[in-house]
N, C-alpha and C positions, 0 to 999 in steps of 0.2 A: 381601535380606540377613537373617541371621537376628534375632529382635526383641533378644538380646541386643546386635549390633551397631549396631543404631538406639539401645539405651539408650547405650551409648559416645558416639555420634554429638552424642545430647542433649547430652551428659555434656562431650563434646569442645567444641561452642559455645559453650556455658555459660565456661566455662572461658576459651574466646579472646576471648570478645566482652563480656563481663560483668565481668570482673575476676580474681584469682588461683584458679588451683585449688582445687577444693575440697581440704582436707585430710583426710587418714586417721590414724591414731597411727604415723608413719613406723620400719617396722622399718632394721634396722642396713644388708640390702642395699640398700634404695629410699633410705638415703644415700646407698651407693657407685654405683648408677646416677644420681642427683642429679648426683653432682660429677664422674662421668666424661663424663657429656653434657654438662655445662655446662664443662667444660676443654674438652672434645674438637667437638662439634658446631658450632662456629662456625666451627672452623677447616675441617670438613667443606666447608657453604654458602660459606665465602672461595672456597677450590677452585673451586669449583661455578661460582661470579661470578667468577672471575679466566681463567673457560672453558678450566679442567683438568677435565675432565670423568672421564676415566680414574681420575687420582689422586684426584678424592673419590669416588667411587666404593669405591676401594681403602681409604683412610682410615677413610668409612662401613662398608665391610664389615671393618675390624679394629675398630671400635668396637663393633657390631654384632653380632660374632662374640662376643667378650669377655663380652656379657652375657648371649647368648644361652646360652652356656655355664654358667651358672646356674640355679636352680628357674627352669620357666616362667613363674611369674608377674608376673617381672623383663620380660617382654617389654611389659607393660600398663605398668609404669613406665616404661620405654625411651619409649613414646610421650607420654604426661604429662611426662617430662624434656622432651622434644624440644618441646613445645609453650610448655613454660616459655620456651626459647628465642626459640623464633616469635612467641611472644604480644609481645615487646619490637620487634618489627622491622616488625609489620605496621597500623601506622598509615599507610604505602602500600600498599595492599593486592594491589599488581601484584609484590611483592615475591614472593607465593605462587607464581607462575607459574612462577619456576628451582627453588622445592620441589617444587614437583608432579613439575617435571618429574624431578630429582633421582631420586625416589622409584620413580616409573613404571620409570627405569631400572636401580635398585636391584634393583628389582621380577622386569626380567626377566635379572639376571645371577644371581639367588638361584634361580630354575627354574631355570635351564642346568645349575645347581652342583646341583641337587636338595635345596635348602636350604627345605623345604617349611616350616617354621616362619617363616621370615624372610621368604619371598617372599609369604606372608600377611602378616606386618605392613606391608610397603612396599606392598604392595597396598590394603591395607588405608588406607594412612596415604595414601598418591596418591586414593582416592577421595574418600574425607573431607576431605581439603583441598579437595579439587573444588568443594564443597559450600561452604563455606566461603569461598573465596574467589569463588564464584558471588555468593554474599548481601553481603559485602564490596561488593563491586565493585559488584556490582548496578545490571547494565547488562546487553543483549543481548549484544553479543559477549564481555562476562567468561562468560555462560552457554554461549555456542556454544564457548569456549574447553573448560569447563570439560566441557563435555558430551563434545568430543574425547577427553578424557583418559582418559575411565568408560568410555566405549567401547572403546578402544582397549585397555584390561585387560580388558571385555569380549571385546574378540576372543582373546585370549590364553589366556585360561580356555575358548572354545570350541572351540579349536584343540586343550585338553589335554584333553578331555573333560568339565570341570566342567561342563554344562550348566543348572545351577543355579544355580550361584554367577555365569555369563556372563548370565543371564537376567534375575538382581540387576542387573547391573550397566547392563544397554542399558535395561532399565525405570529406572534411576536418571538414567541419559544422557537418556532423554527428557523424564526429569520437568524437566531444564536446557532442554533445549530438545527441543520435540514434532518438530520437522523434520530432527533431526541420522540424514543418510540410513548412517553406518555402525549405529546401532544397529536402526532400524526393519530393513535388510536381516537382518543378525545375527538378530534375532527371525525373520524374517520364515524362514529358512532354517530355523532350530532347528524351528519349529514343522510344515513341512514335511517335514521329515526321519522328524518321528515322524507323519505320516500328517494331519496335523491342518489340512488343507489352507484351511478357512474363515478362521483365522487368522490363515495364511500369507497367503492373501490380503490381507486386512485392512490389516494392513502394508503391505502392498506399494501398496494404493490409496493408504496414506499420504505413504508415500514419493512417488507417482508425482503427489500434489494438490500438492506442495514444488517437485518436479523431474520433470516431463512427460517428458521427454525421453531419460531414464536409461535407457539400455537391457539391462542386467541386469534390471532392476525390471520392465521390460516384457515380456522373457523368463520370468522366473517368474513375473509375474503371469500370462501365458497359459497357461503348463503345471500352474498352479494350478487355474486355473477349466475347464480341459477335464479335469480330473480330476471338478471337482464340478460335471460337464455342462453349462457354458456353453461348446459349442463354436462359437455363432457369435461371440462377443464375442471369446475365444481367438486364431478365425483374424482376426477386423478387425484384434486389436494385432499380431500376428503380420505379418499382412500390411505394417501401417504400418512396423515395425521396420522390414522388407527394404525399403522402398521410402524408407525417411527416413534413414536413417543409412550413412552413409557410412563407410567402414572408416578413411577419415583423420580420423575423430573422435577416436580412441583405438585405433591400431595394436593394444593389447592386449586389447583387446574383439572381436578378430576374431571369438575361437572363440564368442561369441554369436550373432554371423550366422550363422556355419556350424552349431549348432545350432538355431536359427531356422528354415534352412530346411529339417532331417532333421523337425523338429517339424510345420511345416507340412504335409510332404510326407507325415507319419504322418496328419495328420489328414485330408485331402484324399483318399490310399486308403481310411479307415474310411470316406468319405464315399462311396467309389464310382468315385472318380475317378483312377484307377491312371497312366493316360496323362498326365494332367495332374498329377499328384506326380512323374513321370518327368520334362518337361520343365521344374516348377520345381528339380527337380536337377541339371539338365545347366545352368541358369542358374548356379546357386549354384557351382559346379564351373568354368564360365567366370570366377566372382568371384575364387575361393579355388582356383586350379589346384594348388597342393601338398598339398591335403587329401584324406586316402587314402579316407575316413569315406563324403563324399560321393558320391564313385566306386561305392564298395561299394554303397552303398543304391542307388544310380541300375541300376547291373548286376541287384539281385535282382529289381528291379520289371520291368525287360526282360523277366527272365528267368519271371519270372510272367506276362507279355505276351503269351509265347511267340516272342518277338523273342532266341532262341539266339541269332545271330550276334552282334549286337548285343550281349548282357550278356559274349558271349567276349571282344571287341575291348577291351571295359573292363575285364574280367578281367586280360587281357594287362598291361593299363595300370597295375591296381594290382601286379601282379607286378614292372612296373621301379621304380614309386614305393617300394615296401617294400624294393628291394636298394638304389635311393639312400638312402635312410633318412628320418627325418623329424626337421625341426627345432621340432617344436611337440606341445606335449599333447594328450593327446584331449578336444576340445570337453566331450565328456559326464564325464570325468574333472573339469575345472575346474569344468562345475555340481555336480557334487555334494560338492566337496570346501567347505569352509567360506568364504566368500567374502571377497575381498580388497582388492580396490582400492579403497571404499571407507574401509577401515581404514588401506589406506597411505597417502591420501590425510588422514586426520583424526593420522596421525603426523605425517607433512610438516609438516601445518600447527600443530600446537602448538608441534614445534621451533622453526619461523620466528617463533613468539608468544615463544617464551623466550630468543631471542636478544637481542634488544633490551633485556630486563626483565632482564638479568645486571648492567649497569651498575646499577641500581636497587639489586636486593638486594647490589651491593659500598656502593651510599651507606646501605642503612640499618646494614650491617653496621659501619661506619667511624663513622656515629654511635652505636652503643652501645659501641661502643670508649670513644668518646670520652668519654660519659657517667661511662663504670667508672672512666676515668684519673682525671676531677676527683673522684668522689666520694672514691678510694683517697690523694687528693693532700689533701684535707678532711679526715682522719682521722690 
């Protein structure tokens, strides 16, 4: 993030954890955002904890909008109001978990709407709390929690192109926890993308010292390292992939096998052995019989054989496969697109974390209620 954002960040802790905000000489707007967050945002977080998720949402963005609709720099007050807020509620600090989450989704209804000022602060504000209630909580799984989150708007921003601001963010995810396998992939991909394959590896060994067994990870890690001439290490993982994983691991991870063994079968002809890259594709093709991909490659290498009849027969073969059509992506299309499962796997699971932590932030919300009534019944 940029250093301006780290001074906020300071600036932000300080503030929750320390005592009341610092003060400025408050102009007349940073009243009226003062007292429209503090009317308006709890009843926001009620929603929220009462698992209306829509309507605050909607609430949030008519509050949200309101002030955004003023000088920009009402939007840095927007966040100090809101913390005023928070800063009263979070002596359980599992209370952060339905803001976070709040936020994140804030986050991504303000992209949809192309509300690029707003989808910055909720981003913004979902990270930073990350952090926040990381050190709070201050426990392993408040960090693997919280590591979710950064991630997870990391992927968002890499899906849009920020590649910068995504890169912030899976480096922030790991600083929570070094094993959280959607950011190290995230990395791991950005950096391949743009050529920078040593990297890319890097990551990936990371990942793969966490979770042996992940087989995306093992996929790129081989098409990494036969890039940067380790092609016997390449074919060992490559090989183990085909021989260890089972397509009922994760039905949705087929098209890695089936690129697996087009990858295989490439390095195996550099290596000279044409016949033998033909018959690991007639395997691979008995595995995954609906994939036109493998077909294709198996017929050119015939056909470089000199074995015509033979790449015809399979010619034939893709011709009626392509008129039934196909119900699946092309393998090489999902590697290179921005990677997924992961991510949707680190969604899944912060919702399942904020479900349960909705009751919570309806009790601390119920005791500042209650707070306000006696002080206002004293006066």
């Amino acid at each position: 993030m940029p250093s301006s954002v780290f001074t906020h960040k300071r600036f932000v802790v300080c503030a929750l954890l320390c005592g009341p905000l610092l003060a400025s000489v408050p102009s007349r707007a940073a009243d009226d955002v003062e007292a429209l967050v503090a009317a308006r945002y709890p009843a926001v977080l009620q929603k929220f904890a009462a698992g209306e998720h829509d309507h605050a949402l909607t609430a949030l963005a008519g509050l949200e909008n309101e002030i955004a609709a003023g000088p920009p720099n009402l939007l840095d007050k927007l966040w100090k109001a809101k913390l005023h807020v928070l800063r009263d509620l979070i002596d359980d600090a599992e209370v952060l978990v339905p803001v976070i989450q709040l936020h994140h989704d804030a986050y991504l209804a303000y992209r949809a709407e192309g509300k690029v000022l707003l989808a910055r602060h909720s981003r913004t504000m979902a990270a930073e709390l990350s952090d926040i209630y990381a050190d709070r909580a201050n426990s392993d799984a408040a960090r693997v929690l919280a590591a979710r989150a950064v991630a997870s708007l990391g992927g968002y921003q890499q899906e849009d192109g920020s590649i910068g601001s995504a890169s912030e963010l899976f480096v922030q995810a790991l600083k929570l926890d070094p094993t959280c396998s959607a950011a190290l992939l995230g990395q791991a991909s950005m950096f391949e993308k743009l050529g920078q394959y040593e990297p890319a590896r890097d990551y990936l060994e990371r990942l793969l010292a966490a979770d042996k067994k992940n087989p995306q990870a093992r996929l790129r890690l081989a098409l990494n390292l036969a890039r940067t001439k380790e092609v016997p290490r390449a074919r060992q993982i490559l090989d183990g992939l085909l021989k260890e994983t089972p397509e009922s691991a994760d039905p949705h991870l087929g098209w890695v096998l089936t690129l697996a063994y087009e990858e295989q079968a490439r390095l195996l002809v550099d290596a000279g052995s044409a016949k033998q890259a033909a018959d690991l594709l007639r395997k691979g093709s008995e595995r995954f019989p609906q994939n036109v991909e493998l077909v294709i490659a198996r017929a050119y290498l015939l056909e470089r054989a000199g074995d015509g009849q033979g790449a015809q027969e399979l010619a034939g073969r893709v011709v009626a496969m392509t008129k039934t059509g196909s119900d699946h992506d092309a393998p090489r299309w999902l590697y290179n697109r921005w990677p997924q499962v992961e991510l949707d796997e680190a969604r899944k699971r912060l919702a399942e974390s904020t479900t349960p932590r909705l009751k919570r932030l309806q009790a601390a919300l119920s005791g500042e209620s209650e707070i306000i009534t006696t002080v206002e019944g004293q006066r």
